[in-house]
KEKOLKOL-707021 format. One record per residue (C-alpha): chain; x, y, z; residue number from 1. Coordinates in nm, 2 decimals. Layout:
BEGIN
{A; {X; Y; Z}; NUM},
...
END
This chain:
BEGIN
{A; {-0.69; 0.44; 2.54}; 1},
{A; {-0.33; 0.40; 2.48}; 2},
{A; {-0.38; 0.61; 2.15}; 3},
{A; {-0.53; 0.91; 2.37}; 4},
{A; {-0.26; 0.90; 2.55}; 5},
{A; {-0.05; 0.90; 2.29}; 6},
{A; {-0.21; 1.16; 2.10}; 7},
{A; {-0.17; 1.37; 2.46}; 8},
{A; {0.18; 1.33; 2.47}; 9},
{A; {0.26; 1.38; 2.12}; 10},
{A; {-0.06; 1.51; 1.93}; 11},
{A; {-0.23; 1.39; 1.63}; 12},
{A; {0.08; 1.14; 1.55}; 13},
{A; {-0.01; 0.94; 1.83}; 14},
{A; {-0.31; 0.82; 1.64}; 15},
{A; {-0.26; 0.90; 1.35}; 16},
{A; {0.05; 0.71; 1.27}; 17},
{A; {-0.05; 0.32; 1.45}; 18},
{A; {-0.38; 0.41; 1.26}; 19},
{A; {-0.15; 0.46; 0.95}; 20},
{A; {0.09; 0.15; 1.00}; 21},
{A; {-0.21; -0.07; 1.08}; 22},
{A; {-0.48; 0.04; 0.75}; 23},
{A; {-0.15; 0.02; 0.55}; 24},
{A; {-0.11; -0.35; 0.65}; 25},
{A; {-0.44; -0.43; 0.62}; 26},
{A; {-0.47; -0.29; 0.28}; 27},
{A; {-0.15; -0.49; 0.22}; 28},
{A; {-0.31; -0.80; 0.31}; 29},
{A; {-0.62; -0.72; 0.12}; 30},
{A; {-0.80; -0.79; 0.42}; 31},
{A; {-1.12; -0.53; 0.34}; 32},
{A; {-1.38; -0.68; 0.60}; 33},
{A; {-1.14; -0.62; 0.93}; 34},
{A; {-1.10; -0.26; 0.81}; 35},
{A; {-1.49; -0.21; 0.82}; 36},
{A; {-1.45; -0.45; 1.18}; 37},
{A; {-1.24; -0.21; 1.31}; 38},
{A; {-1.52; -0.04; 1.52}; 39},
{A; {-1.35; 0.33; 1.46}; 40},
{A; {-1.63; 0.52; 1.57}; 41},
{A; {-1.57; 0.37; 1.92}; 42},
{A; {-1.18; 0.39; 1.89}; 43},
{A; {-1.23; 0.77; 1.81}; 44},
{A; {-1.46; 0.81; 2.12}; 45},
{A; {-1.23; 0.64; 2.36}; 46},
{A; {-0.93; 0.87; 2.19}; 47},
{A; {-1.20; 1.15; 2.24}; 48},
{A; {-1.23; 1.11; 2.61}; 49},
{A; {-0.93; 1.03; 2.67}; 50},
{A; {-0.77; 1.41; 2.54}; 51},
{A; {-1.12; 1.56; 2.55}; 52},
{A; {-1.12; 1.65; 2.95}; 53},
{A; {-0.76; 1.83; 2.93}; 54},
{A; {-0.85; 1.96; 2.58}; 55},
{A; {-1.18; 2.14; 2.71}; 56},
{A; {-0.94; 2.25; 3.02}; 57},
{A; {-0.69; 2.41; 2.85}; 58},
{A; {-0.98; 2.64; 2.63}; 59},
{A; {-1.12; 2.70; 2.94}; 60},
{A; {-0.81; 2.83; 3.08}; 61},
{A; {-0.65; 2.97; 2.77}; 62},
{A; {-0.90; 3.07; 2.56}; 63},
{A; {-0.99; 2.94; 2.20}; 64},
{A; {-0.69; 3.10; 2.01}; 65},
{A; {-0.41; 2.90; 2.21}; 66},
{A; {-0.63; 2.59; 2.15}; 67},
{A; {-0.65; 2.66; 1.78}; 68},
{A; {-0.27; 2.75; 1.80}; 69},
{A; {-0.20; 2.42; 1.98}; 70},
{A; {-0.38; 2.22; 1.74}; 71},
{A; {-0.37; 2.36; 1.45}; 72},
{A; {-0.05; 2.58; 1.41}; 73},
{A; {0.16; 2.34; 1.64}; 74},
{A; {0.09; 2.00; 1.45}; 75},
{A; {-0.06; 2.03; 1.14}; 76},
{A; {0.04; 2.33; 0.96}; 77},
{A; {0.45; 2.25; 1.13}; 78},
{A; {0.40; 1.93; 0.99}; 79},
{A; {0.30; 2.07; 0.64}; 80},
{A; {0.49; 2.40; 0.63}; 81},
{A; {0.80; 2.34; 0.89}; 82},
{A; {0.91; 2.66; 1.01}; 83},
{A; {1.24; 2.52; 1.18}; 84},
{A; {1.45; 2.22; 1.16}; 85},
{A; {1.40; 2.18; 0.74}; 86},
{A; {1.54; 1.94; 0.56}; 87},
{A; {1.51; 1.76; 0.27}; 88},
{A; {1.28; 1.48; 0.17}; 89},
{A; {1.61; 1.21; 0.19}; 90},
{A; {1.75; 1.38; 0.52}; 91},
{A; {1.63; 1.02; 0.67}; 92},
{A; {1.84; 0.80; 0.43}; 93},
{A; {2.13; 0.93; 0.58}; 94},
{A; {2.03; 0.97; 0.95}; 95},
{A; {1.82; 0.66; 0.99}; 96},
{A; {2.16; 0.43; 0.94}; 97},
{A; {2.38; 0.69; 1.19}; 98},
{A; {2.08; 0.64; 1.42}; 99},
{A; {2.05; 0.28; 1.41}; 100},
{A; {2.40; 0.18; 1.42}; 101},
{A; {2.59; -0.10; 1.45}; 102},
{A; {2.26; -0.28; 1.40}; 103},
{A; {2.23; -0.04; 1.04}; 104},
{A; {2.50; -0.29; 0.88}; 105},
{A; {2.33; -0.54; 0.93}; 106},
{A; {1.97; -0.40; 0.88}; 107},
{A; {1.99; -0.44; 0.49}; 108},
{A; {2.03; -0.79; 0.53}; 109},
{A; {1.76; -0.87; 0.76}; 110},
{A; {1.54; -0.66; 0.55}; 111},
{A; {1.64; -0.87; 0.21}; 112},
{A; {1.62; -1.20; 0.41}; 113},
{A; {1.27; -1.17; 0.61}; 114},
{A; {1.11; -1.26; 0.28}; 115},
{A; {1.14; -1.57; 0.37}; 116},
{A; {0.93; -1.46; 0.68}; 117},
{A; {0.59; -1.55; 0.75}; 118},
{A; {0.40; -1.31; 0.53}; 119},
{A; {0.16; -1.16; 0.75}; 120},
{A; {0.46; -1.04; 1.00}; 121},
{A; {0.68; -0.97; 0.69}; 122},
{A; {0.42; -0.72; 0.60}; 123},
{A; {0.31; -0.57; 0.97}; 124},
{A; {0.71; -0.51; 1.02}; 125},
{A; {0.73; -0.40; 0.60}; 126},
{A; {0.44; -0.15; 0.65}; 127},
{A; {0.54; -0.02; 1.01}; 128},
{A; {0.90; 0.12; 0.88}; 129},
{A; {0.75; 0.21; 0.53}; 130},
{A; {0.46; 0.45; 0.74}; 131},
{A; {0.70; 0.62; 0.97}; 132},
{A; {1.00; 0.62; 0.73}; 133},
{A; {0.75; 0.80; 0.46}; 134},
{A; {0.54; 0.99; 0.67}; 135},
{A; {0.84; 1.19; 0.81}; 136},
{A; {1.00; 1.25; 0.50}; 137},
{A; {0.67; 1.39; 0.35}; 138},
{A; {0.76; 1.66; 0.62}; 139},
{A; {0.95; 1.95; 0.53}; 140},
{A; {1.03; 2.00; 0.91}; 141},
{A; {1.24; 1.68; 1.01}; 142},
{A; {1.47; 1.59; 1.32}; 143},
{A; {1.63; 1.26; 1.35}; 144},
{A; {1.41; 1.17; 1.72}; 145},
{A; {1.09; 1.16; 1.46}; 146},
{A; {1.14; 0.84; 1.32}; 147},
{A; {1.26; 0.65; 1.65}; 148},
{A; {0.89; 0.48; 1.66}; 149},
{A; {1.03; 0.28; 1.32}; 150},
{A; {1.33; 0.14; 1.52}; 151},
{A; {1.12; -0.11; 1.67}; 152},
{A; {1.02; -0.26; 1.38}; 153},
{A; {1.41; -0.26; 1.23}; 154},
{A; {1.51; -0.38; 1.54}; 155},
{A; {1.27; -0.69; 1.59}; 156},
{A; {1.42; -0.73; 1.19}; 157},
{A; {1.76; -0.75; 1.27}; 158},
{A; {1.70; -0.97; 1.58}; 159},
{A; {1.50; -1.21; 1.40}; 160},
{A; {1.80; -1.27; 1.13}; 161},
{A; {2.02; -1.27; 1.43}; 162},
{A; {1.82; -1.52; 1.57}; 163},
{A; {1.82; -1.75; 1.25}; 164},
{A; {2.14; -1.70; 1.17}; 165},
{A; {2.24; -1.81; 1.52}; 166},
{A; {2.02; -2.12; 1.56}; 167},
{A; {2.20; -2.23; 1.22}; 168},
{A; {2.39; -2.54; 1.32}; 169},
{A; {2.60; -2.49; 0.95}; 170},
{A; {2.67; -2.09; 1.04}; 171},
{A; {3.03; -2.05; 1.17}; 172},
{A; {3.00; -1.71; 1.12}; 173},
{A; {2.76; -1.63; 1.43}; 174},
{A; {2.97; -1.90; 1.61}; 175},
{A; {3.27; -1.66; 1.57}; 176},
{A; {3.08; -1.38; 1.63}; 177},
{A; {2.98; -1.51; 1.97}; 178},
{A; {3.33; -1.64; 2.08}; 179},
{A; {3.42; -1.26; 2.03}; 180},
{A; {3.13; -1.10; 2.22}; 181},
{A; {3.24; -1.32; 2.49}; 182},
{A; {3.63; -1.21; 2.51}; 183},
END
């Protein structure tokens, strides 16, 4: 249901890329029987009436061309063939960091560090930026608001070295840092 509504507020992406990040981790994991558990058919039906009601609206109201056009032209071939905001495939190298900052200094460390995370969430957060972060780049079309959905994941990254870094009775360096966050 949530991925319906997703997928009405932002179109195919709002299926397609959970279904993405989640099949990528479970792939990851070599875990081949929860794939085939998965009960898709069911998840596609929900997401089906879910959009289907406003979908089978709209054609009624607009006519089978602006549904095509909506569907078609709007998310698939923009995604594939960008008409407007181009850029090039390593456009989100740069503006990820910008985007995520200050939390971007210290995101190469919590990334370097969390393999010493439990591996199942090492992976799930691993897999979540990797899907987003290559997904959009594929694009030719790019703006930096399409890969806010992987600033979650970096985020619950950097908080978690935060977190161990604080709880660190030998780290005087997150002491200080506190005492100055304070003042």
């Amino acid at each position: 249901a949530a991925a319906g509504l997703a997928t009405m507020i932002k179109g195919p992406v709002g299926f397609g890329l959970p279904g993405l990040v989640i099949v990528c981790f479970l792939i990851a994991r070599r875990d081949w029987r929860e794939i085939l558990r998965m009960r898709l058919p069911l998840g596609a039906a929900i997401v089906a009436g879910v959009c289907g009601p406003w979908l089978l609206l709209f054609w009624a109201r607009a006519g089978g061309g602006e549904v095509t056009n909506l569907v078609l032209r709007q998310s698939f071939q923009r995604y594939a063939e960008a008409w407007n905001n181009m850029a090039p495939w390593h456009y989100f190298l740069w503006r990820f960091p910008l985007d995520f900052l200050p939390w971007a200094l210290v995101f190469p460390i919590a990334l370097w560090a969390s393999a010493r995370m439990e591996k199942s969430h090492r992976l799930f957060l691993w897999c979540w930026i990797a899907v987003i972060f290559v997904f959009f780049s594929a694009s030719s079309g790019k703006r930096g608001v399409y890969i806010l959905p992987l600033h979650p994941a970096a985020a619950i990254l950097v908080g978690w070295i935060w977190d161990r870094t604080c709880a660190d009775p030998a780290s005087q360096t997150a002491r200080r840092w506190l005492k100055m966050s304070r003042a």
